[in-house]
N, C-alpha and C positions, 0 to 999 in steps of 0.2 A: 718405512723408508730405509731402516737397516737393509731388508733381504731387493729394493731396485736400486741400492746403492750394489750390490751384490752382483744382481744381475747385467746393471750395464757395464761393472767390470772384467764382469766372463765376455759378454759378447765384444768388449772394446778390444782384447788379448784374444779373441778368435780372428776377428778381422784385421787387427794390425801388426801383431807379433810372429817374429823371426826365429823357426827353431834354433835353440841352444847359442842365440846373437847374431845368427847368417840372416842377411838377408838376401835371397835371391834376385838375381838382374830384372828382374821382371816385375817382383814386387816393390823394387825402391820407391816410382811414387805414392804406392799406395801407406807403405811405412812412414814416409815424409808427413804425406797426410795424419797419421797416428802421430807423428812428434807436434804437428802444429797444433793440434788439438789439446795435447798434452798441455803445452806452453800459452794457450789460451785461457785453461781452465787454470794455472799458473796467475798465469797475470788477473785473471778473477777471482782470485784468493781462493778456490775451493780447493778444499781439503780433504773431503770425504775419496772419491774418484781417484786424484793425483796421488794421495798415502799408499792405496792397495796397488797401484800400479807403479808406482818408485819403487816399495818395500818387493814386491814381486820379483826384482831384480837382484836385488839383495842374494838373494836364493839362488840363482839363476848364475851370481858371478863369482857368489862366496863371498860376500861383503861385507866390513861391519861385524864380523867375530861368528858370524851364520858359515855350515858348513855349505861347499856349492854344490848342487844338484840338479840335475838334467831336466832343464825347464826352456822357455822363450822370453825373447825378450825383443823390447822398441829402440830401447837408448845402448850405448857402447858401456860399457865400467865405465868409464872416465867423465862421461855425461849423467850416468847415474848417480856419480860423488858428488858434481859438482850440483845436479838438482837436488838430488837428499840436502846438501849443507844448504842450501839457498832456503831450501823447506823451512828447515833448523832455525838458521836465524830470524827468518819471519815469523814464525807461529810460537818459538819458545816464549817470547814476551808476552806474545798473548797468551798463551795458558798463564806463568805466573801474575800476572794481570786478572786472573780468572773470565777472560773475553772465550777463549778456545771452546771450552767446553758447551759455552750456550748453544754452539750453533754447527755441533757435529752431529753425523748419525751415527758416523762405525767410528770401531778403535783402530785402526790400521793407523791414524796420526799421531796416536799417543806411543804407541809402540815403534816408530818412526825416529820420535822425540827420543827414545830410548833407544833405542839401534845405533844410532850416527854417533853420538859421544861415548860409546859402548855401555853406559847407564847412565840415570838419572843422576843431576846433583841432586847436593842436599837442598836447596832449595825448593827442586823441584820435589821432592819426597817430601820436605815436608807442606806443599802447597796437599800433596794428596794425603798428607796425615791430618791435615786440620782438615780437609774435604769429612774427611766421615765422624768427625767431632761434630757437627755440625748436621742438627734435627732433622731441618729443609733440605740439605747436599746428600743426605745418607742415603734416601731410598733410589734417587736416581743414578748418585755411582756404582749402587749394587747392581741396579735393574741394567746399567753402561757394560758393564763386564759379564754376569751372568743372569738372562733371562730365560723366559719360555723357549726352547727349541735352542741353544746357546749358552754357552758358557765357558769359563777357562781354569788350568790347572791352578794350584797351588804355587807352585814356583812361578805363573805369572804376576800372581795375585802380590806377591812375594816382591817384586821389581819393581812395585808402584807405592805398596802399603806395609807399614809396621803389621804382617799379620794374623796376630794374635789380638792386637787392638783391634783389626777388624772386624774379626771371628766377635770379641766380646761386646762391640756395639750390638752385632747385631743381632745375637744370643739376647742381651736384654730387651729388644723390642721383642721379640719373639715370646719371650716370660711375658712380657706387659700383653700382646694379642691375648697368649693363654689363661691373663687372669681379666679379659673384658678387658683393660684399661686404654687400650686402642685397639682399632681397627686397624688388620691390613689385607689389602688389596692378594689374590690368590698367588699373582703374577708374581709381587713381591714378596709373599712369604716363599715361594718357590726359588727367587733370588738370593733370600738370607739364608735359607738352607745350603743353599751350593757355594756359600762364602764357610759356611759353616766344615759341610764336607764338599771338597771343590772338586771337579771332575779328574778321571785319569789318575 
């Protein structure tokens, strides 16, 4: 799900998006088309799709403490603030709520969530400090940030999680695999290892 959530936002930014925020005469209604789409998948709560295509802009305007860079875009800056915060307000409750994370595939919304207020509160930090306290939570936030074929640096890792506490959670599952006392899955020993040493 992660890599067609990937792919329909490559192909939705080939057919809708305006180099460097122009839209040409000729494409407006087809851009129009790409905002309504936008604003559909909006008002249908998804997250996965609307995060990688709002934060895309980010980039694009220099938004939000991000350096700007020669990219495309659907919405104006001024539409992309006002979507980003709209984002913000909706979905911050549900993560602290622990609703958000049931029913994601990519991290583009978590990082989102961190963009627009230029970091996480503490709240939020520590909703993802007790995330990896926590037996049941532990393998699937690892496998969230770094899996097979994926992963992220240090300093990401870094914006979400106390991490050192993370490194030693999951250093001890890792001892306990090594002495038989659990089993883990290849995927996720491959996960705790790149929390362990994280990419880049």
């Amino acid at each position: 799900m992660r890599n067609i959530v990937g792919e329909i936002t490559d192909l939705f930014r080939q057919k809708f998006f305006a180099r460097d925020g122009r839209t040409p005469k000729s494409d407006g209604e087809i851009q129009e088309i790409g905002r309504r789409i936008i604003r559909s998948l909006i008002d249908a709560e998804d997250v996965d799709i609307v995060a990688e295509i709002i934060r895309r802009h980010f980039f694009t305007y220099g938004l939000f403490g991000w350096s700007r860079r020669e990219g495309s875009a659907l919405f104006t800056k001024e539409q992309t603030i006002d979507l980003a915060n709209e984002i913000v307000e909706r979905e911050m409750p549900r993560l602290l709520k622990g609703e958000l994370l049931k029913y994601i595939w990519d991290s583009d919304i978590l990082y989102l969530l961190r963009d627009v207020p230029g970091e996480l509160s503490e709240e939020a930090r520590q909703y993802f400090d007790n995330l990896i306290q926590d037996d049941e939570a532990l393998p699937a936030v690892s496998l969230f940030f770094n899996g097979p074929g994926y992963g992220v640096d240090a300093e990401t890792l870094k914006k979400f999680f106390n991490l050192e506490v993370f490194r030693a959670r999951v250093q001890e599952k890792l001892d306990q695999h090594a002495k038989d006392q659990i089993e883990l899955d290849p995927s996720l020993q491959e996960s705790y290892n790149k929390v362990i040493n994280p990419l880049g």
